[in-house]
TIDRENBA-701625 format. One record per residue: y, x, z of N, C-alpha, C in turn. Coordinates in steps of 0.02 Angstrom, whole numbers, plus 50000, padded with zeros to 5 digits. Example, Ala and Ser with C-alpha at 12.3 -4.5 7.8 and 13.67 -1.06 7.14 Angstrom:
<pts>
497165066050390497755061550390498355066050390/498885064250354499475068450357500025064550394/
</pts>
This chain:
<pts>
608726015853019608716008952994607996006452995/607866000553020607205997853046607115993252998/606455992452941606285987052896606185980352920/606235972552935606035968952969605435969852935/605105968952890604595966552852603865971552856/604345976252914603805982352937603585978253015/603835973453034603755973653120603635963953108/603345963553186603085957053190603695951253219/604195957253250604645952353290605295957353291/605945954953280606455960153277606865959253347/607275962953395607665961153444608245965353448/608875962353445609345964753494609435963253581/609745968353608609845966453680610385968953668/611075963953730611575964053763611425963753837/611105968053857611135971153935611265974953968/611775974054010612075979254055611665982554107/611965986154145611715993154181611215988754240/611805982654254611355978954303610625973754284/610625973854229610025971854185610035965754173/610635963254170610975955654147611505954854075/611275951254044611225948353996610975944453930/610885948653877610625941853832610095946153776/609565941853753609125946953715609175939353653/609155942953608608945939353518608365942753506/607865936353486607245939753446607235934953376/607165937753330607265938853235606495935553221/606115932353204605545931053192605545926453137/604905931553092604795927753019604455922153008/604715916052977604735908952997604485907652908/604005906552865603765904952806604335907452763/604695905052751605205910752691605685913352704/605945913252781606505914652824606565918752885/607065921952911606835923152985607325917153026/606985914353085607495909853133607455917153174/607945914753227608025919153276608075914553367/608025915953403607945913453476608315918853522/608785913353576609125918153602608975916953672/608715922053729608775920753791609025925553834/609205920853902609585926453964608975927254008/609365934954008608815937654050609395942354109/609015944254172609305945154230608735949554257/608785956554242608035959354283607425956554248/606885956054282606285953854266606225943554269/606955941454283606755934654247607365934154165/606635929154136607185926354079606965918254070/607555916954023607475909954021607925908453912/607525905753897607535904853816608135898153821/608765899853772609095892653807609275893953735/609305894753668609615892053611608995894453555/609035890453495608355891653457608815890253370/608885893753341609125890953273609005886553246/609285882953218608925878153167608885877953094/608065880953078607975882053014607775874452974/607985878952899607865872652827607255873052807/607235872952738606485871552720606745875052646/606185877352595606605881652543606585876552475/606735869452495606835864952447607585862852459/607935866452512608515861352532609075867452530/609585866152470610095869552446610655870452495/610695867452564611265867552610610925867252691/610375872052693610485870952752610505870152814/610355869052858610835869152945610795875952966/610445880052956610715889352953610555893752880/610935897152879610925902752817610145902052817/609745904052761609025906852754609115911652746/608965916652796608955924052792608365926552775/608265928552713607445930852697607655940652690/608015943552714608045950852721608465952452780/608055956952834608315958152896608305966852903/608675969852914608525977052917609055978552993/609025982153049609155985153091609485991953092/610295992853127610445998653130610456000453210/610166005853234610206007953310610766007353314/611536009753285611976010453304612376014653342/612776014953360613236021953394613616016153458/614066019353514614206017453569613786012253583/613306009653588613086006953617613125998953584/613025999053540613165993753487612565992553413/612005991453441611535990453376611915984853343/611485983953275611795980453218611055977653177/611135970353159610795968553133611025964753055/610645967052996611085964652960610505961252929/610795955852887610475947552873610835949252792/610185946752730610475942152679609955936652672/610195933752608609765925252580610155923452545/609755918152521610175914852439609675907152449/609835902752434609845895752415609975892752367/609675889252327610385885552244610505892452230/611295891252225611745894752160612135898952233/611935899152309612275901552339612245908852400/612405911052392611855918752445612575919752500/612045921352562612145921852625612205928952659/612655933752694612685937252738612885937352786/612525942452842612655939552911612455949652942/613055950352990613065956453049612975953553116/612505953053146612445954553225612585960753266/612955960753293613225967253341613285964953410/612745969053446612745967853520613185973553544/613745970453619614025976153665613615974653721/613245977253745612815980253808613335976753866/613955981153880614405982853941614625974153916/614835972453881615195966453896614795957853887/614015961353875613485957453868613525949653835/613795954153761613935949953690613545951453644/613545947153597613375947553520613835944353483/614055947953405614615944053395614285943653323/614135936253306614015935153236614425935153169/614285939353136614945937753073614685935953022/614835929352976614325924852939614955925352863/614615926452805615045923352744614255920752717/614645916052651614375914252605614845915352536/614525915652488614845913952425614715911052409/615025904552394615035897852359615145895752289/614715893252248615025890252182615425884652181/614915881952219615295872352217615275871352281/615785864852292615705860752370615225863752399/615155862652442614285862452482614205857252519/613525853052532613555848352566613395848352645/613365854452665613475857752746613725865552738/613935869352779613875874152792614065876052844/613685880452878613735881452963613045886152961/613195887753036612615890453091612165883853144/612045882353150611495876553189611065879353247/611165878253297610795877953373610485873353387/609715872853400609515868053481609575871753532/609535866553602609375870653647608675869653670/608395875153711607785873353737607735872753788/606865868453779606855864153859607275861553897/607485861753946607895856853965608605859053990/608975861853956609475865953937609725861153919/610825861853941611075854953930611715859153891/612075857053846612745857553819613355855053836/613645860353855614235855553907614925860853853/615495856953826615875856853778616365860753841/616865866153820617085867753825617905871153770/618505874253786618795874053738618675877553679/618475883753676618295889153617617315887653599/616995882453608616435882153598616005877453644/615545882453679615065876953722614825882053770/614525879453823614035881953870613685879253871/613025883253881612285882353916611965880053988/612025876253998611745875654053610955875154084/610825876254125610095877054145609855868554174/609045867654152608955861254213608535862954244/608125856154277607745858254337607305864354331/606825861654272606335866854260606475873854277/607155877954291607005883954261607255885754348/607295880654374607465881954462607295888954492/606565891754470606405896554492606485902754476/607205903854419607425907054391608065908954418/608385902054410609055902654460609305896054475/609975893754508609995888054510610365881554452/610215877654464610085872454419610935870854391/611055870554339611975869954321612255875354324/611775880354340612075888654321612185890654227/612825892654209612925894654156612995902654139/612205902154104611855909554090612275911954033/612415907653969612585907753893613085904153888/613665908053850614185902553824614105905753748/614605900953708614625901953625615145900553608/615545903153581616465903053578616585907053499/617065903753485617295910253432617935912453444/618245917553425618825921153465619375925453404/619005922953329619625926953296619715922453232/620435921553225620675916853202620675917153119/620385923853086620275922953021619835921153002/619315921353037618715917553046618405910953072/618765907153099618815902053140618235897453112/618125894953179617475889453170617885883953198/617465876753180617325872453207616785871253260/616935867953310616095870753327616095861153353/615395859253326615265849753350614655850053406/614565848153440613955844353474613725840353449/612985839553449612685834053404612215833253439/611965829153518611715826053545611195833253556/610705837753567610545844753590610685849753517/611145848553502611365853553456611975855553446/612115863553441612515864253418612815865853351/613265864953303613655868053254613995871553239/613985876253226614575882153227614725881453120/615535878053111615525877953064616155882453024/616065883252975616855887852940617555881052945/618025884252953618685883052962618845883452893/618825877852874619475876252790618715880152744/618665875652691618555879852618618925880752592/619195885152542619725885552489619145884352425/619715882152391619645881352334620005885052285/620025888352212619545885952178618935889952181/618395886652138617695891152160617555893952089/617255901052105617005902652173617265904452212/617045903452282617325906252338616885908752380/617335914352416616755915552481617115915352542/616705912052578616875907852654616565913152718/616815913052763616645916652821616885913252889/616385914352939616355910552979616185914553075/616335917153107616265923553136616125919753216/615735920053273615775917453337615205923153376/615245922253443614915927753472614525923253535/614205925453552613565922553605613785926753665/613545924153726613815929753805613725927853869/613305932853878613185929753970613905930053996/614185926654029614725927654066614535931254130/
</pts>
């Protein structure tokens, strides 16, 4: 088990044998870690989603504040990254699990809630000139000119989907952003909400 608070930058990789797929790097952001996700293919990569962090005055929001990150190597081929945080009256956990062979990460998000909340979700930009094109279970990534010399232009490196129905998201576009949000709150509170979607080179 790896301390974040021992290291300057944390990473999972989802890369296969052929050296394609997707790397997450964890980086400590003033009271938080954001995280950044890019595809990589061999010796090129290209950065196409960036979290979107809060500020530690704001009780809801646009990603969990994860202020504790610790790392498990893992067994078959499946590291694990595990996430907490707290906000207000409300605290956050989160598992990242990369599969190598099927060149995924699959996020699994709860919160425990007292009251309403006035957002709750996961939050994406994309970077540089990276486009969001809506699809049925989520979104794809698309590449633009800039990254030509990488590969070609409208090539989809990254998609973002969620795939299990106790967990179910919403997921919105919001002009270069994405939302990945929980499906139904219940009531009464407290409650705790969970919200589960996975990242993937196709």
């Amino acid at each position: 088990m790896i301390h974040a608070d021992t290291c300057d930058a944390i990473q999972l990789q989802a890369v296969d044998v052929d050296g394609k797929g997707l790397r997450i790097v964890f980086r400590h952001q003033g009271d938080r870690y954001g995280h950044e996700i890019f595809w990589t293919d061999g010796d090129r990569e290209v950065g196409v989603l960036r979290s979107c962090e809060g500020t530690s005055d704001q009780r809801w929001p646009l990603s969990p504040p994860w202020q504790s990150l610790e790392l498990d190597g893992g067994s078959m081929g499946r590291p694990t990254a595990f996430l907490l945080g707290m906000a207000g009256n409300s605290h956050w956990s989160m598992s990242v699990q990369v599969e190598t062979a099927r060149r995924r990460a699959v996020f699994d998000v709860a919160c425990r809630l007292r009251q309403p909340p006035d957002f709750l979700g996961t939050s994406y930009e994309v970077i540089g000139d990276c486009e969001l094109v809506p699809y049925q279970r989520g979104a794809l990534v698309s590449l633009g000119e800039s990254h030509g010399a990488a590969l070609e232009k409208d090539t989809t490196p990254i998609a973002v989907a969620w795939d299990d129905a106790e967990a179910a998201v919403d997921v919105h576009l919001e002009n270069r952003r994405i939302e990945l949000l929980p499906n139904g709150i219940a009531s009464p509170f407290p409650t705790t909400v969970r919200w589960k979607f996975e990242v993937f080179a196709p």
